[in-house]
N, C-alpha and C positions, 0 to 999 in steps of 0.2 A: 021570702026570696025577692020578690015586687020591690020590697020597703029597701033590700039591701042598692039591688040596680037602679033603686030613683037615688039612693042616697050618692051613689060614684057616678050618676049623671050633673047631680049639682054639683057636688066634689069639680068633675070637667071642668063643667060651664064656669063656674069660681074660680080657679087656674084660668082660663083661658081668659076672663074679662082682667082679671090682676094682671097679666100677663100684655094685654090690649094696653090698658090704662098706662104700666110703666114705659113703654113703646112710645105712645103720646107725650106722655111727661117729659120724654128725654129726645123724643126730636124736636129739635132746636129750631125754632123761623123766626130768628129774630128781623126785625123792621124797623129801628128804631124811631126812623123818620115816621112810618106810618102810625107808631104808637105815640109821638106826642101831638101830631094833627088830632093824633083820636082824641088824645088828651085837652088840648083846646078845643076843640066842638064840646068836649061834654062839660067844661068849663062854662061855653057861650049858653050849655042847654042844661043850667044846673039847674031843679027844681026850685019848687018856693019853698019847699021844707027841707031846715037844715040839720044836719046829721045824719040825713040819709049816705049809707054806702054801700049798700046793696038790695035792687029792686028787682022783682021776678020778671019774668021773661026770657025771650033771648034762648030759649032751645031748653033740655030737660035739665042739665049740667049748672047752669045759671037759676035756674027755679030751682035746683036743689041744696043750693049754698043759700039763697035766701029762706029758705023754710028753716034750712038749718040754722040760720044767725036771729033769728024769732026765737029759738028756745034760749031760754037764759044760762050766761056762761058760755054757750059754743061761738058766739061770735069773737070774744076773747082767745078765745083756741084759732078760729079763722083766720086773725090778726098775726097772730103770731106766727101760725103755717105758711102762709103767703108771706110772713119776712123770713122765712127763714129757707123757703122756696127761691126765692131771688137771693138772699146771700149765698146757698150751692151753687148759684150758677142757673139757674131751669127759671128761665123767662116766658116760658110759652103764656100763651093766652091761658088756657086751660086747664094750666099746669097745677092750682090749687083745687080747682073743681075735681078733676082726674084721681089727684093723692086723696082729696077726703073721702073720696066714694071707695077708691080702694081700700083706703084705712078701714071704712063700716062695712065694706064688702068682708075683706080678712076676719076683724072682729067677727062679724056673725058668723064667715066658718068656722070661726076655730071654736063658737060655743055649740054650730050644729055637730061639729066634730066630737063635741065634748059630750054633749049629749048622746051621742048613738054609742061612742066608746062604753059609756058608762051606763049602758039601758037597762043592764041586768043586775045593777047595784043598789045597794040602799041609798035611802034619801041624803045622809050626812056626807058619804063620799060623792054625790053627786053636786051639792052641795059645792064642796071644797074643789071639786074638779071645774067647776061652772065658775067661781072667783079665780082660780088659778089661769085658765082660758080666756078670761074676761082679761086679766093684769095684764098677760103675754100677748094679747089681741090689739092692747091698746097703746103699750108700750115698744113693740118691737117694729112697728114703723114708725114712731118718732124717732126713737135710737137708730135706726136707718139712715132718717131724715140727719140729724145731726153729726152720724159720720159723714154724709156727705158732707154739709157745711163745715167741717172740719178739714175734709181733704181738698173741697177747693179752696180755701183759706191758704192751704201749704202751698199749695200750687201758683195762688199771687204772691204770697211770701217770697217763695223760691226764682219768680222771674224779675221782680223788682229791682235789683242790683243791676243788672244788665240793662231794662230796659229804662229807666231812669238816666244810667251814662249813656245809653245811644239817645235819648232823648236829647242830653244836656250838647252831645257832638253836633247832631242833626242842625239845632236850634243856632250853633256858632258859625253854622252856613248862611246863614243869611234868613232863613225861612221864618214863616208864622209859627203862634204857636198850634195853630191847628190842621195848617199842613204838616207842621211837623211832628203831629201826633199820629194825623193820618199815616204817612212814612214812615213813622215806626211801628206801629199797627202790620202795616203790611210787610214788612223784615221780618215783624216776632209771628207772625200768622201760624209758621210750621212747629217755631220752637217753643212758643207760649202761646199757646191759641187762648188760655182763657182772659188774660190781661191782654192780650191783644184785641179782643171783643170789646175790653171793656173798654178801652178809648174808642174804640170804632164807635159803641154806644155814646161816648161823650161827645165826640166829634160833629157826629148826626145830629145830637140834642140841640149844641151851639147853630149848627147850619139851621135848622127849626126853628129858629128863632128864641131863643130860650138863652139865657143870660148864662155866663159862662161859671159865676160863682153856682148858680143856682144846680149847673149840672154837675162839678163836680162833689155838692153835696149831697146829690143823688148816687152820685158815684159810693161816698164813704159809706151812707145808710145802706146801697146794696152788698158794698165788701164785708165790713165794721172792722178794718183794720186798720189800728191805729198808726201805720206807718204810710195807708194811704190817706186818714186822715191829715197826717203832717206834710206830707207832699199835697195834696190842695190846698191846706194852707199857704203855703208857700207859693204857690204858681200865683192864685189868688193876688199875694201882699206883693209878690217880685209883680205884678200887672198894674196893680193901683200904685206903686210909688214908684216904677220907671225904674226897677235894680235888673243887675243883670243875673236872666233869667240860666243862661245856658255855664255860670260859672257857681251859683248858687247847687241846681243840679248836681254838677258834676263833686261839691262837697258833700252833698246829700246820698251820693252813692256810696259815698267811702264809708260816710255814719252807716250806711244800710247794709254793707257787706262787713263793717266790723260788728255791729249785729248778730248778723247770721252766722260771723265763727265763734259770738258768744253763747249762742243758741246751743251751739254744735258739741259745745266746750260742755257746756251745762248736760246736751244730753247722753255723753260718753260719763259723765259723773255721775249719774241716775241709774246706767247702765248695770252699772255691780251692784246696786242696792235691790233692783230689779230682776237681778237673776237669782237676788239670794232664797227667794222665795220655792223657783222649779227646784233650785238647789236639795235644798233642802225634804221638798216633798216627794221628787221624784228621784233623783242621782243618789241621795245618800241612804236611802233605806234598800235600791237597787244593791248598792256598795257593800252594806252591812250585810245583805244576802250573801252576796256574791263571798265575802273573806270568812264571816264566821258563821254561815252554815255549816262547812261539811267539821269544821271542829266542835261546834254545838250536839251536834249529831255522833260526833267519835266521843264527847263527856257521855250523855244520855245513852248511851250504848253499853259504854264501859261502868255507870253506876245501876244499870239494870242486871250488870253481869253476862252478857250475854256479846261478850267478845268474840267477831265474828274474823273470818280469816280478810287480811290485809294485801 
């Protein structure tokens, strides 16, 4: 009895820290300004040893990502979690530190879970229950992680057209182009908050003092869309050879919006290939029930003989 209510007090406690953790992850304080100041101080205070990217200190969160980038291979995993953290969208400071502890938080409950489920079985099912636990532990918050970064991807996708032409209008009033990013930033703030961030970050980086190719290549590595790649290309080459910036634009929306009803075209053609599948597994054996049961049922009645009244 003891063993059962210590087990749904960690059970709690495990929810409720996952639960903390994702809260932190997804409140947003972005600073952009304050993040590239931090960034040149720790330029001015880079060590004498190179290749360092992560040193202990700095709170439990920060000493726990550095222990973790000492065992070999997870720092490879850090790399890639932390891009793929900023490609969703989730800037926070803390935001990598937070997801990996939850990730080894979840993992080890779901093998303490696995474990107490299976305390009265043999060792082979326990076994298979403890790999099974482990796969689903370590895979179902990546798969997470990457529908997010899929669904904000749609979501620059999707504001792109619009905000591209109010950029290219903005820009034929006479303005900079970084007031005029600002200005559109704040029009898309309600309807595209998350492309609307993302110049607000670009914007900031330029005021920082940080060279403007340099930020919107920061820009493409945090999207990796290749349509915002081709738009900083372009702002970029229309800046260095004196083209015009706001008539360029406004061709680059048309490309962008004929795009996205190619997209659209594409996934209405994918649609019936996609349904053939429920089709099939769930409607049609439904169907086959449905017309030729009760005449399956009137043969097998009638070849048993046992002809009943009608």
């Amino acid at each position: 009895m003891e063993g059962t209510v210590l087990f749904f007090l960690l059970t709690f406690a495990t929810a409720v820290t996952l639960l903390w953790s994702g809260y932190q992850i997804f409140w947003r304080q972005e600073d952009p300004l304050a993040d590239r100041l931090e960034e040149l101080q720790a330029h001015a205070m880079v060590s004498s040893k190179p290749g360092t990217r992560r040193r202990g200190g700095g709170g439990f969160l920060n000493s726990f990502l550095y222990f973790l980038s000492l065992i070999p291979g997870l720092d490879e995993y850090l790399n890639d979690t932390e891009r793929e953290l900023r490609q969703a969208g989730i800037r926070n400071k803390q935001a990598l530190a937070l997801f990996v502890f939850g990730h080894f938080l979840f993992l080890m409950a779901m093998l303490g879970g696995m474990v107490y489920a299976q305390r009265n079985n043999d060792l082979l099912q326990k076994a298979i229950g403890l790999v099974a636990a482990f796969v689903l532990g370590w895979l179902l918050p990546n798969q997470i992680l990457h529908r997010l970064v899929r669904r904000y991807r749609s979501k620059l996708q999707a504001a792109l057209p619009d905000t591209v032409d109010l950029l290219g209008i903005v820009l034929g009033t006479g303005l900079g182009l970084d007031q005029a990013m600002g200005r559109v930033a704040e029009e898309m703030r309600f309807i595209y908050p998350e492309l609307s961030n993302e110049l607000v970050t670009v914007s900031m980086q330029v005021k920082a003092g940080q060279e403007r190719s340099v930020a919107f290549q920061q820009l493409v590595r945090r999207t990796g869309l290749e349509d915002v790649k081709s738009l900083s290309a372009m702002i970029i080459q229309s800046e260095r050879f004196g083209t015009s910036l706001s008539q360029a634009l406004k061709v680059y929306a048309d490309a962008l919006r004929t795009r996205r009803r190619l997209r659209a075209e594409a996934a209405v053609g994918k649609a019936g290939i996609k349904m053939l599948f429920p089709i099939v597994l769930f409607i049609l054996p439904a169907l086959f029930i449905v017309t030729l049961g009760p005449g399956l049922i009137t043969v097998l009645r009638d070849l048993k003989g046992g002809i009943g009244p009608r």
